[in-house]
C-alpha positions in Angstrom: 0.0 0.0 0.0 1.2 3.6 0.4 4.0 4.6 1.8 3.0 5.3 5.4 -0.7 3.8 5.2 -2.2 0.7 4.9 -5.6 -0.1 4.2 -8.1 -3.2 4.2 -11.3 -4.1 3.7 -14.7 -6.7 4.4 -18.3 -6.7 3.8 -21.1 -8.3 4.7 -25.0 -9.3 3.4 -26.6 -8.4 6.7 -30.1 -10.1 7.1 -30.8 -8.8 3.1 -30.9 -12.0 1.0 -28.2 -9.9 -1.6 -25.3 -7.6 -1.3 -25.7 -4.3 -2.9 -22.4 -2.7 -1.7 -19.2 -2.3 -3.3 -15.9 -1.0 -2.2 -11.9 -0.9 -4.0 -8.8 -0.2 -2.7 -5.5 0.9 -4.8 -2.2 2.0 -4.1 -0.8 4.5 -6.9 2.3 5.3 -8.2 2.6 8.8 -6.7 2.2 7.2 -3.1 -1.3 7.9 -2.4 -4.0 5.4 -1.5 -7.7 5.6 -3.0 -10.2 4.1 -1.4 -13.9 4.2 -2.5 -17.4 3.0 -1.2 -20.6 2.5 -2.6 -23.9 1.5 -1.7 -26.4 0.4 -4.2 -30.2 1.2 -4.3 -32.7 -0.5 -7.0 -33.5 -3.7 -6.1 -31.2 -6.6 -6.2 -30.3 -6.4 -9.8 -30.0 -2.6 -10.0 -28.0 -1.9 -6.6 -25.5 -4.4 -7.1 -24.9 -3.1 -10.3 -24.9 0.4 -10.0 -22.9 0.2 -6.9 -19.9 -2.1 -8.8 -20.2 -0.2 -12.7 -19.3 3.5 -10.1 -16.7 1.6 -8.6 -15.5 0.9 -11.9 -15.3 4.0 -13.4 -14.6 6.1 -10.1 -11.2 3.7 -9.7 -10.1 3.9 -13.6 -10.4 7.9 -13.6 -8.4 8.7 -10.8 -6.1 5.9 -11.6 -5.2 7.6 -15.1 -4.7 11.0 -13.1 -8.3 12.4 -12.9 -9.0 14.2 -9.4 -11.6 12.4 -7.2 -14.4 15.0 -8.7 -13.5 13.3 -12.3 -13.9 10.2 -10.7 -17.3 10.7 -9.2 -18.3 12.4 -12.7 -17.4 9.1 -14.2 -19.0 7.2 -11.9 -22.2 8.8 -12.5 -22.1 8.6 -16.2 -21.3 4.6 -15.7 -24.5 4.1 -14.0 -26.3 6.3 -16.9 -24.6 3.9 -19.4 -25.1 1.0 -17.4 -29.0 1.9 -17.3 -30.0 3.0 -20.6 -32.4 0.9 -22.3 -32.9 -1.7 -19.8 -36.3 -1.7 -18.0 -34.9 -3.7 -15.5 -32.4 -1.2 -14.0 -34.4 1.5 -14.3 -34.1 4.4 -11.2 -30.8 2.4 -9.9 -28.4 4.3 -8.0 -26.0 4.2 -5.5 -24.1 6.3 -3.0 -20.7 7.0 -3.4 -17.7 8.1 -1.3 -14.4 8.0 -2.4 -11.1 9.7 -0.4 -7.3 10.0 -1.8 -4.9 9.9 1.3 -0.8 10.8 1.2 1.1 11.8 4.4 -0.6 13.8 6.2 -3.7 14.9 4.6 -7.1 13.0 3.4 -9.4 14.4 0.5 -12.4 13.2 -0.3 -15.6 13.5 -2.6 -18.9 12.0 -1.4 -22.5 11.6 -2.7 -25.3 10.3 -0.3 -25.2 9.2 2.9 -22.1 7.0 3.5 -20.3 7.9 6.4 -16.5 8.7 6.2 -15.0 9.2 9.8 -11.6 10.0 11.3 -11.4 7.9 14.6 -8.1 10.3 16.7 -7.8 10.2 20.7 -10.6 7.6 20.7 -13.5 10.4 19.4 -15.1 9.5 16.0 -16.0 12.0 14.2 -17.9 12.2 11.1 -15.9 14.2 7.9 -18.0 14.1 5.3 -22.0 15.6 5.1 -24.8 13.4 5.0 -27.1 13.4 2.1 -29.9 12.1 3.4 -32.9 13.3 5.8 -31.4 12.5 8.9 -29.8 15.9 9.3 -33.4 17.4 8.8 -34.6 15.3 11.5 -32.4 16.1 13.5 -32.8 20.0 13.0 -36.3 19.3 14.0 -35.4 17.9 17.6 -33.1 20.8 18.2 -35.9 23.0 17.8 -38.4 20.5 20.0 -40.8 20.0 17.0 -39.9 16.4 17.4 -39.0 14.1 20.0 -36.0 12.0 20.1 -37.4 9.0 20.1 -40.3 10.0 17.0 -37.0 11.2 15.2 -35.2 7.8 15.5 -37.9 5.9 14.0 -38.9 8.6 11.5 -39.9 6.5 8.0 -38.1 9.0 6.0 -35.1 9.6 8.1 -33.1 7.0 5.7 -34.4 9.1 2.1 -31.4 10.3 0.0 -31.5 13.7 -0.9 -29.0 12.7 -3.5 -27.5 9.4 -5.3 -25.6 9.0 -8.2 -28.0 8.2 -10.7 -26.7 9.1 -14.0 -28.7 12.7 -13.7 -27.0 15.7 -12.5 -25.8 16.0 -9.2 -27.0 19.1 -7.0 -25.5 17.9 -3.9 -21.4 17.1 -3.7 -19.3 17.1 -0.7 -16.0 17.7 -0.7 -13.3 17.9 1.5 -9.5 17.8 3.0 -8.4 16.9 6.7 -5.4 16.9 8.8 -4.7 13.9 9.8 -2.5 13.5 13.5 0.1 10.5 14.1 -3.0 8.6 15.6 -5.4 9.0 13.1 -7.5 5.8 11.3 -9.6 6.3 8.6 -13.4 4.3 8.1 -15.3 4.7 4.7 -18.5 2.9 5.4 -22.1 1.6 4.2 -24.7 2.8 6.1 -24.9 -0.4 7.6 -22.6 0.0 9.9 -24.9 2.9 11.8 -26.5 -0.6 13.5 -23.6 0.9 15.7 -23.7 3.7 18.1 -21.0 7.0 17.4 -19.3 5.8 20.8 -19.5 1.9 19.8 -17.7 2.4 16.3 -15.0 4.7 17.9 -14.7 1.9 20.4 -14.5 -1.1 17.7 -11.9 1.2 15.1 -9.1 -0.5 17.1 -10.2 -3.6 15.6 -9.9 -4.8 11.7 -12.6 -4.5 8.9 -13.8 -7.7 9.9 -13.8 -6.8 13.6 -16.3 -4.1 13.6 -18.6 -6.0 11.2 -18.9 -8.6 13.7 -19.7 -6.1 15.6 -22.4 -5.0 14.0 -23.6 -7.8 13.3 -23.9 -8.9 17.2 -26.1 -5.8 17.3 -28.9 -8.5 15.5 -30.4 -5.9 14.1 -34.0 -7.6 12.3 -33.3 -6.4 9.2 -29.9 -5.5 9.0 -28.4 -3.6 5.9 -25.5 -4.7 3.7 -22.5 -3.6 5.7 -19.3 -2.7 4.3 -15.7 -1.0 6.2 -12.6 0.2 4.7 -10.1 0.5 7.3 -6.8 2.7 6.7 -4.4 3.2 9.1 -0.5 4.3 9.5 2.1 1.6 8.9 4.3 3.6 11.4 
């Protein structure tokens, strides 16, 4: 991997009967390391592959020097491609964040409502904005015109306010961080929200695999796909 990072990866079907997420890490020649997530939406057929055609195209335009906007751009004409003139993938989508990392510094580019946190001291935080309704929600609370409970099982509180879909994006975030000596990254599904802020921050110390399992001891009844990218210093 890059000099000075290291990265891995797992995933997991949940309780869904299909896997919709996909993820990709690469080293590149310059010394950075890409990393990208995406989550599908459309039904089993459509998720799965709008999720792994971004992917695709996200990985081969950076990898041929394109900045991480170029990547997402490609990403979301893949899925246009991908769609056009099959019934059957119709409305598919998927979220999408992907984040470039070299020494010190992280960028990233994000569509939807994947989380991408910095874990550093043991506090998580989150780095990226979240494009679904949650926030909305939770602007309601603040201003007691909903209660927290009423807020946590809100029907719409999961809605995207933005996917790549092939159309045009309205709603990109993007970002850079300064990363300290301690610092490990987390791209994530959504899935992985089974988990408390305080329970990931407490499971980043493990691997990929480590705080899926913890996720998944959550039992959640219907469990999303679940997918972690870990990256972390070599030294």
């Amino acid at each position: 991997m890059a000099a000075g990072w290291r990265g891995e990866g797992s995933q997991h079907k949940g309780a869904r009967p299909y896997q919709e997420d996909s993820w990709a890490l690469r080293a590149l020649g310059d010394g950075s390391l890409l990393a990208v997530v995406a989550d599908g939406m459309g039904g089993h057929a459509g998720g799965a592959v709008a999720s792994k055609v971004a992917v695709e195209a996200f990985l081969n335009a950076v990898e041929q020097g394109g900045s991480l906007l170029d990547g997402l751009e490609e990403a979301n004409a893949a899925v246009r491609r991908a769609a056009a003139g099959k019934p059957g993938l119709a409305g598919m989508g998927t979220t999408l964040v992907g984040v470039l990392i070299r020494g010190d510094e992280v960028r990233w580019v994000s569509v939807g409502d994947s989380p991408f946190f910095v874990v550093s001291a043991g506090r998580l935080q989150r780095l990226n904005a979240d494009h679904s309704m949650a926030p909305q929600i939770a602007a309601l609370v603040a201003r007691g015109m909903l209660s927290v409970e009423d807020a946590a099982h809100h029907p719409g509180r999961h809605t995207l306010r933005e996917a790549v879909m092939g159309q045009p994006l309205n709603l990109i975030d993007r970002g850079s961080h300064r990363l300290g000596p301690d610092a490990k990254l987390l791209l994530c599904s959504d899935g992985v929200q089974s988990l408390s802020e305080a329970e990931i921050a407490a499971a980043a110390a493990k691997s990929s695999a480590g705080l899926i399992d913890a996720v998944l001891a959550v039992a959640k009844e219907h469990q999303d796909n679940v997918t972690v990218i870990k990256l972390e210093r070599t030294r």
